[in-house]
Z-matrix of the N, CA and C atoms (Angstrom, degrees):
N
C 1 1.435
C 2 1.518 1 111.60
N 3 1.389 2 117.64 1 -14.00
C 4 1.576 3 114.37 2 168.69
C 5 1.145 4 140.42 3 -73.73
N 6 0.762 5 121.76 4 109.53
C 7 2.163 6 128.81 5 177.97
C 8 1.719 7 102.04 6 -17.99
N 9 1.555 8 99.82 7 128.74
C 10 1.499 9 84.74 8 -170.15
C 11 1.574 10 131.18 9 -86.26
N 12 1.812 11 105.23 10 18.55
C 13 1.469 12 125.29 11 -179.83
C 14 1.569 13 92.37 12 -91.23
N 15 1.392 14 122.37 13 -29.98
C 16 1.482 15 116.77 14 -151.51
C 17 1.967 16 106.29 15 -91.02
N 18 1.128 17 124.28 16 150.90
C 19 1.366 18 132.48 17 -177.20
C 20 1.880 19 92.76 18 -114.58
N 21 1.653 20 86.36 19 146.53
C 22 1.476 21 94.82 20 177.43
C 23 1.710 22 114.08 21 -82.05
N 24 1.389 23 123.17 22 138.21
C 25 1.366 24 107.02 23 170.41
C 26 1.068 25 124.59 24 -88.03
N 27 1.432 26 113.36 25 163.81
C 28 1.706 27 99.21 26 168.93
C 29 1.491 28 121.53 27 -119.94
N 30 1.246 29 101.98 28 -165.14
C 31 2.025 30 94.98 29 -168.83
C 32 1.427 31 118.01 30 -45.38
N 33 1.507 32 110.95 31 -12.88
C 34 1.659 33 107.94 32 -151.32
C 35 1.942 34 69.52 33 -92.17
N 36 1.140 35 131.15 34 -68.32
C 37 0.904 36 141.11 35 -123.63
C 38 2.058 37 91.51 36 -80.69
N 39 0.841 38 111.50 37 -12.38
C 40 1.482 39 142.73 38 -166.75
C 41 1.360 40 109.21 39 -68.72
N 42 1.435 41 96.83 40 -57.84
C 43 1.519 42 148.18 41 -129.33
C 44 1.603 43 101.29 42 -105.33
N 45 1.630 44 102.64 43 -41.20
C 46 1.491 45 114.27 44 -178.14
C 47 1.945 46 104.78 45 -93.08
N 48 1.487 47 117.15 46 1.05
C 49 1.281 48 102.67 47 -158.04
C 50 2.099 49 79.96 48 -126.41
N 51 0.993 50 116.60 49 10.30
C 52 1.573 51 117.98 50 178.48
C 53 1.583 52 96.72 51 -92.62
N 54 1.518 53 105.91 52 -42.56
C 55 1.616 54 116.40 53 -151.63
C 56 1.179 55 90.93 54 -80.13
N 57 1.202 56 128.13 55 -32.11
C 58 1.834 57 136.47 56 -165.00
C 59 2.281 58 87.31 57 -77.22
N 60 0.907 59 92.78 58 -52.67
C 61 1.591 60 93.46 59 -175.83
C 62 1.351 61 110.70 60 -41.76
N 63 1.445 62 111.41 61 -66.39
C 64 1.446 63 136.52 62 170.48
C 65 1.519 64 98.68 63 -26.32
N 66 1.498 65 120.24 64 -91.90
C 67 1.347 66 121.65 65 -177.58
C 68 1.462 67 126.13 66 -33.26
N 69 1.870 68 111.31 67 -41.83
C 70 1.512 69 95.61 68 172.98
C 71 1.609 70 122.74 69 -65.02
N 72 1.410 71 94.68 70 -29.45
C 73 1.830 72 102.32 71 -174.12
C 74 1.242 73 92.68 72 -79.92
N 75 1.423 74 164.59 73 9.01
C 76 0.887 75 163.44 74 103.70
C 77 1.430 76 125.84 75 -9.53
N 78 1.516 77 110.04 76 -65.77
C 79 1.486 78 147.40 77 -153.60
C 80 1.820 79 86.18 78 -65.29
N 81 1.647 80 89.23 79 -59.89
C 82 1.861 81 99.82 80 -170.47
C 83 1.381 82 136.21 81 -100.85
N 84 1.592 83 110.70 82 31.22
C 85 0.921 84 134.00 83 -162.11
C 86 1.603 85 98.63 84 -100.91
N 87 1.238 86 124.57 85 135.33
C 88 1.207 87 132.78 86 -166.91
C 89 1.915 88 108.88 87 -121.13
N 90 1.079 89 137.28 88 116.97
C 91 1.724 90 135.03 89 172.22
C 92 1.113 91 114.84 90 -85.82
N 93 1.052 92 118.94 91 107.39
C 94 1.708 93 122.10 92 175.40
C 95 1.330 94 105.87 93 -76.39
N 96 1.413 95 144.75 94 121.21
C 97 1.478 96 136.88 95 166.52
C 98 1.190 97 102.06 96 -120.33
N 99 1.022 98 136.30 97 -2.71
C 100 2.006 99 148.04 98 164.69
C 101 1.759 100 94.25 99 -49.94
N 102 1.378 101 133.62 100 142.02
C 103 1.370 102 142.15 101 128.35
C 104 1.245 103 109.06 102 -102.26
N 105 1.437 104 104.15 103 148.91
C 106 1.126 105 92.01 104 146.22
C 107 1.961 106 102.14 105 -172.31
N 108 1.151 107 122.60 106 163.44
C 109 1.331 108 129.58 107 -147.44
C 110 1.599 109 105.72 108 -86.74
N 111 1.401 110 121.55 109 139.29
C 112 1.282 111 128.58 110 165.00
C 113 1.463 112 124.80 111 -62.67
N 114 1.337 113 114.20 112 71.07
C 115 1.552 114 122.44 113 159.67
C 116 1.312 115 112.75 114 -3.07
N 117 1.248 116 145.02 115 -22.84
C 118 1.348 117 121.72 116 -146.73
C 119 1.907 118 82.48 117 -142.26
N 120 0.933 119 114.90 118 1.89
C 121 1.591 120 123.72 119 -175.74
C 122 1.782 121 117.25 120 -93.22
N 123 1.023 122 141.23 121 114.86
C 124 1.384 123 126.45 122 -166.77
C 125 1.173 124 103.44 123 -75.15
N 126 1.331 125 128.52 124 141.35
C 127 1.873 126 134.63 125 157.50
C 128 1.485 127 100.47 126 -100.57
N 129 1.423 128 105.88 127 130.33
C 130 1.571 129 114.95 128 163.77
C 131 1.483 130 90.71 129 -135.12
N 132 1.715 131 79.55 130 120.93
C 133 1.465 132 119.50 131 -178.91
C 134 1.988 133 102.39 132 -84.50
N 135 1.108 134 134.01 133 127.18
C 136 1.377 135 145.74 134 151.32
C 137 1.140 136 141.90 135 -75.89
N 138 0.919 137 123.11 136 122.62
C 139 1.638 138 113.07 137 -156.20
C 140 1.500 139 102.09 138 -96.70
N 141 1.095 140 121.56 139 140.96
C 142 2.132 141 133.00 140 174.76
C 143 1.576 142 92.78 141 -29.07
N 144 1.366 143 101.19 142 171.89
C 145 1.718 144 125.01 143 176.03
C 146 1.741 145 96.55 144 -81.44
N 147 1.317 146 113.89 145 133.34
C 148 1.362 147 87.87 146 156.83
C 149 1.599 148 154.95 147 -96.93
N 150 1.493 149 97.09 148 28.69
C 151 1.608 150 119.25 149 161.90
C 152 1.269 151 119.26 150 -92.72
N 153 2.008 152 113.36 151 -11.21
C 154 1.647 153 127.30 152 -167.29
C 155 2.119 154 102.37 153 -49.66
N 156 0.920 155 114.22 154 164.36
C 157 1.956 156 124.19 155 171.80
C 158 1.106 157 88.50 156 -129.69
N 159 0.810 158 131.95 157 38.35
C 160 2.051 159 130.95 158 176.61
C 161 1.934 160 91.22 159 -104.17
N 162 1.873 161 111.94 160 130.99
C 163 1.412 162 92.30 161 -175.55
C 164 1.371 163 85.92 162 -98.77
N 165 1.554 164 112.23 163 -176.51
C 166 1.583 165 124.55 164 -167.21
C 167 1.182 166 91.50 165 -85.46
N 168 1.957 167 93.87 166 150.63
C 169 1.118 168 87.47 167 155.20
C 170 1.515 169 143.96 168 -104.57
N 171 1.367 170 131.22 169 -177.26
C 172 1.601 171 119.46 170 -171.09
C 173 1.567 172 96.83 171 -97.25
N 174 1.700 173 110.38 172 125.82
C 175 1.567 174 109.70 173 175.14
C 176 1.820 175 85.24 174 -84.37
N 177 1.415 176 109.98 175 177.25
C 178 1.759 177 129.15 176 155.92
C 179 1.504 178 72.65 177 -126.31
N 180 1.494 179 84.07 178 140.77
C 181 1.267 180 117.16 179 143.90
C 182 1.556 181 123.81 180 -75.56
N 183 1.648 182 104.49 181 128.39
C 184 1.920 183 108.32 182 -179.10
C 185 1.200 184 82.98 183 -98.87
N 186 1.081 185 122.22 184 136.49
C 187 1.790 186 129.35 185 127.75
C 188 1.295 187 104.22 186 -61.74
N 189 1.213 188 153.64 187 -109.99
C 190 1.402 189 144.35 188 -167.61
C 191 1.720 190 113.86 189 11.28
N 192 1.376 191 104.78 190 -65.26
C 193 1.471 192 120.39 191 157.54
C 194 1.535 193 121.37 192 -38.76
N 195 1.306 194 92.24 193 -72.41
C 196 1.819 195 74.46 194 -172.36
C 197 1.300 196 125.08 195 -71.71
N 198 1.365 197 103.83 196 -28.86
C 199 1.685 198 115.62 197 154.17
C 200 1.481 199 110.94 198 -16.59
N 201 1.521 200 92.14 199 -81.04
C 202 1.593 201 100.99 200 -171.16
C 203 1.384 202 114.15 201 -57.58
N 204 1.397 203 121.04 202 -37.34
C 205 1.884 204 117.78 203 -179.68
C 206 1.882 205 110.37 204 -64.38
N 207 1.248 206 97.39 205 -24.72
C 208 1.791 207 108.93 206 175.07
C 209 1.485 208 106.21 207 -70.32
N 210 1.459 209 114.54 208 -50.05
C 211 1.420 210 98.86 209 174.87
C 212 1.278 211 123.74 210 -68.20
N 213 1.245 212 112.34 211 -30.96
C 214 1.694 213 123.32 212 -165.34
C 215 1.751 214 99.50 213 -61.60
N 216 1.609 215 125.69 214 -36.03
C 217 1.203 216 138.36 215 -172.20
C 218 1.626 217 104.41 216 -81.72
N 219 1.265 218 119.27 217 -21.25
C 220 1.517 219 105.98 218 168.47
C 221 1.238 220 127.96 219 -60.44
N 222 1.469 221 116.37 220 161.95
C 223 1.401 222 104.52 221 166.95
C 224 1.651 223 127.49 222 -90.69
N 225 1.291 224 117.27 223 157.73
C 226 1.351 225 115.11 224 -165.56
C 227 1.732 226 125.01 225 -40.17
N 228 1.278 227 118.48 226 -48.66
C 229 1.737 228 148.33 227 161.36
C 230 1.717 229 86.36 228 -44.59
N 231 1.059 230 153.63 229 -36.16
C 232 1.326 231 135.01 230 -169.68
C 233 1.928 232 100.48 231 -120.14
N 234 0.950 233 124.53 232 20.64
C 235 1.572 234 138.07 233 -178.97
C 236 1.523 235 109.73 234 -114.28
N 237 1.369 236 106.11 235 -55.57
C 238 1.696 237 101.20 236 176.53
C 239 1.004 238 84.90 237 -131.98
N 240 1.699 239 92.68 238 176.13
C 241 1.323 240 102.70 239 163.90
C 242 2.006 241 136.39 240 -126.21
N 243 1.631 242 81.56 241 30.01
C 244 1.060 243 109.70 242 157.53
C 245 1.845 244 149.66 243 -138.72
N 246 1.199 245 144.50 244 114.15
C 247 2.061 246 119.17 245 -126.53
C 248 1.760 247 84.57 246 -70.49
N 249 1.880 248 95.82 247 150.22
C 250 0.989 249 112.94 248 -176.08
C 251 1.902 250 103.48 249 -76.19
N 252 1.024 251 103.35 250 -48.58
C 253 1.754 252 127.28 251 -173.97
C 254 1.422 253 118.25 252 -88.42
N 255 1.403 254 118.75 253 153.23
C 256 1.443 255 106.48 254 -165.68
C 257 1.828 256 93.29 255 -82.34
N 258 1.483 257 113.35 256 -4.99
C 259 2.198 258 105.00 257 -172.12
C 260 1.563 259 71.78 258 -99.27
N 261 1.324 260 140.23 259 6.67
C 262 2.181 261 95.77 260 164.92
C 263 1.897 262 86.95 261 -98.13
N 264 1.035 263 126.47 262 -0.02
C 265 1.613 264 104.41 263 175.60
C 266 1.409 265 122.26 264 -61.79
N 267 1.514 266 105.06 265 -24.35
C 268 1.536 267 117.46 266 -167.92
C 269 1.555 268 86.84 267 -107.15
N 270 1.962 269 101.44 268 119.14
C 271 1.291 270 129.42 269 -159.71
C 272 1.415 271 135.99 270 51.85
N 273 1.696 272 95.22 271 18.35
C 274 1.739 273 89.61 272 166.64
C 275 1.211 274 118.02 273 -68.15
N 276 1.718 275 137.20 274 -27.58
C 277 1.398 276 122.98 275 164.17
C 278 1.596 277 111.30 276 -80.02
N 279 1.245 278 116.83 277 97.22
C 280 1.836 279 101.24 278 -179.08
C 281 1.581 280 104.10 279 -86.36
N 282 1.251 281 130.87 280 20.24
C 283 1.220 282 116.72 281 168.86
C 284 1.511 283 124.92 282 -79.40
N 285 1.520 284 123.69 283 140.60
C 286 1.233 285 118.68 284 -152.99
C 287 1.550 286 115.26 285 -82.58
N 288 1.545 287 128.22 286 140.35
C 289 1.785 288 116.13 287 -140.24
C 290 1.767 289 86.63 288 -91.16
N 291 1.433 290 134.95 289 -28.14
C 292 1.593 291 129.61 290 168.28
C 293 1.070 292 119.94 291 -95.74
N 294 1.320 293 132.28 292 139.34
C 295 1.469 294 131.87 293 176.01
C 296 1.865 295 111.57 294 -55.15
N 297 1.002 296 115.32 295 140.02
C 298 1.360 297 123.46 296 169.51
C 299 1.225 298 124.86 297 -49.92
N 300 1.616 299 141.63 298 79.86
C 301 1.337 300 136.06 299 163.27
C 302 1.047 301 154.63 300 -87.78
N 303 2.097 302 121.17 301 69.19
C 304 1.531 303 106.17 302 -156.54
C 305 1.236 304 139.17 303 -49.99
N 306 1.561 305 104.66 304 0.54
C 307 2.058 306 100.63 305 174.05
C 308 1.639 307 90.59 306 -116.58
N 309 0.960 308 127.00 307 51.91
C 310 1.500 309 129.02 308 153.11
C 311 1.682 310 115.99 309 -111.70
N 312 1.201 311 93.35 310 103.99
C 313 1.714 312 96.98 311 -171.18
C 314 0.817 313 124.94 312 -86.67
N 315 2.171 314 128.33 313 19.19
C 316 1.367 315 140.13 314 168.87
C 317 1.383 316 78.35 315 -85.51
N 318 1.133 317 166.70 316 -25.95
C 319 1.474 318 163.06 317 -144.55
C 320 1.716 319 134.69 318 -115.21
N 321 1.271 320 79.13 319 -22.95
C 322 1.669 321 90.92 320 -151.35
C 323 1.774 322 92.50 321 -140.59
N 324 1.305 323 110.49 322 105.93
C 325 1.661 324 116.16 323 168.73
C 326 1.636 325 98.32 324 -111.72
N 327 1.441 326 98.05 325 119.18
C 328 1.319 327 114.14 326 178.31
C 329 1.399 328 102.70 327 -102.47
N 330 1.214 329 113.96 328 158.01
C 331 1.565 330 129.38 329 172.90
C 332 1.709 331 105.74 330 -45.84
N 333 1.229 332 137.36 331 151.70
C 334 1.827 333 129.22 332 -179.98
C 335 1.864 334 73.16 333 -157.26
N 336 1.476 335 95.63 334 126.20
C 337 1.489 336 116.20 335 116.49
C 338 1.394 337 156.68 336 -28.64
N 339 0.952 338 154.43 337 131.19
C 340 1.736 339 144.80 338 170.39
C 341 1.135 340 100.25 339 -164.05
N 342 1.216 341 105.08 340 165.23
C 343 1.728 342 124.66 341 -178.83
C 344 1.400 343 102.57 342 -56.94
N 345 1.263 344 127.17 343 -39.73
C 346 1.617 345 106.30 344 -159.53
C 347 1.707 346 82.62 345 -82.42
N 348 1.741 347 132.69 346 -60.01
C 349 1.392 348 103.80 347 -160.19
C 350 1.334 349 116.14 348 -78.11
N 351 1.195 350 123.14 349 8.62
C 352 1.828 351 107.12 350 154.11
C 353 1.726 352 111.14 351 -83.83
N 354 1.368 353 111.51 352 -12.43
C 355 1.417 354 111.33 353 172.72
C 356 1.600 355 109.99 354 -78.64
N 357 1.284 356 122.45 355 -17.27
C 358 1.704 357 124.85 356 177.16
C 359 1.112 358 108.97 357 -71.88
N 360 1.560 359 102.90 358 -55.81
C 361 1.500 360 134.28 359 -154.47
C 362 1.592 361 97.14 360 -53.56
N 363 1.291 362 96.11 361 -58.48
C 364 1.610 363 103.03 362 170.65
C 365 1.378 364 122.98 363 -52.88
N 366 0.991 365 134.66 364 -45.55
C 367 1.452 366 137.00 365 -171.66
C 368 1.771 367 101.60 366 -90.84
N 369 0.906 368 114.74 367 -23.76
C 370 1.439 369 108.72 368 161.40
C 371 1.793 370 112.07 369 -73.90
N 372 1.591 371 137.53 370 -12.95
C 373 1.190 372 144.17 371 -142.81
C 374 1.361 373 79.02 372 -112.52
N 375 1.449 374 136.56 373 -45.50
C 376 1.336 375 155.45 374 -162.69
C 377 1.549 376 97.83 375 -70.19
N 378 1.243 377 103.80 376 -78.13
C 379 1.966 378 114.07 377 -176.35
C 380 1.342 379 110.95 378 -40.17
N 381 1.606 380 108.05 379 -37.25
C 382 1.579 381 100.00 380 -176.02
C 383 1.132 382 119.23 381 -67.53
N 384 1.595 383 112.26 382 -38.08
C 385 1.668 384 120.68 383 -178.94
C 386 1.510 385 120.90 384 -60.10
C-alpha cells in the first residue's frame, strides 16, 4: 500500500518525529490561570440550610476582582477608546453633529393651532359630553 518513492519508518524514526511534535506544541502552548466571570451570565448565589453546623465562610475582598467586574459592566464608549466591531461604529460618537436650537423651526415642530383644529377640537369636546 506504500507510494513507491516513499520508505517505511520505523519506531526510532516514529519516535523522533512524535517528540519533535511534542516540543512544537510545547513551544506554543499558552496557560491561562486568570478566571474570571461572564458578565453577561447570571450568578445565583444560595444561601446554607438553616439547620447546616458548617461556620461561614470569610470572603477577602480582591480589588483586582472587582476592578475587573466594574469594567466588564461599563459600556463600550467608556472601555476603549476606539469601536471594537464594525455594529459599535454606528453610534459610537452619540454626540449631537448641530447645536440644539429651540426657536429653530428646521428642528423643532411644535404643536400649532388653526381654525379648522380648534374647530375639531371643539366638536370632539362636545361628543364627549
Amino acid at each position: 500500500m506504500e507510494k513507491p518513492g516513499k520508505e517505511s519508518k520505523d519506531s526510532v524514526q516514529q519516535s523522533a518525529i512524535h517528540i519533535e511534535t511534542i516540543k512544537k506544541e510545547r513551544r506554543h502552548q499558552k496557560l491561562f490561570t486568570e478566571f474570571s466571570l461572564n458578565p453577561r451570565m447570571k450568578l445565583h448565589v444560595l444561601p446554607d440550610k438553616p439547620m447546616s453546623r458548617k461556620p461561614p465562610e470569610v470572603v477577602t475582598e480582591d480589588a483586582d476582582f472587582i476592578q475587573a467586574f466594574h469594567r466588564a459592566q461599563e459600556e463600550p464608549t467608556k472601555k476603549y477608546s476606539m469601536p471594537q466591531t464594525e455594529s459599535q461604529e454606528i453610534g459610537w460618537l452619540s454626540t449631537p453633529l448641530a447645536v440644539v436650537d429651540r426657536s429653530d423651526p428646521r428642528f423643532n415642530f411644535n404643536r400649532k393651532s388653526t381654525d379648522v383644529t380648534i374647530h375639531k377640537e371643539l366638536a370632539l369636546r362636545k361628543g364627549a359630553q
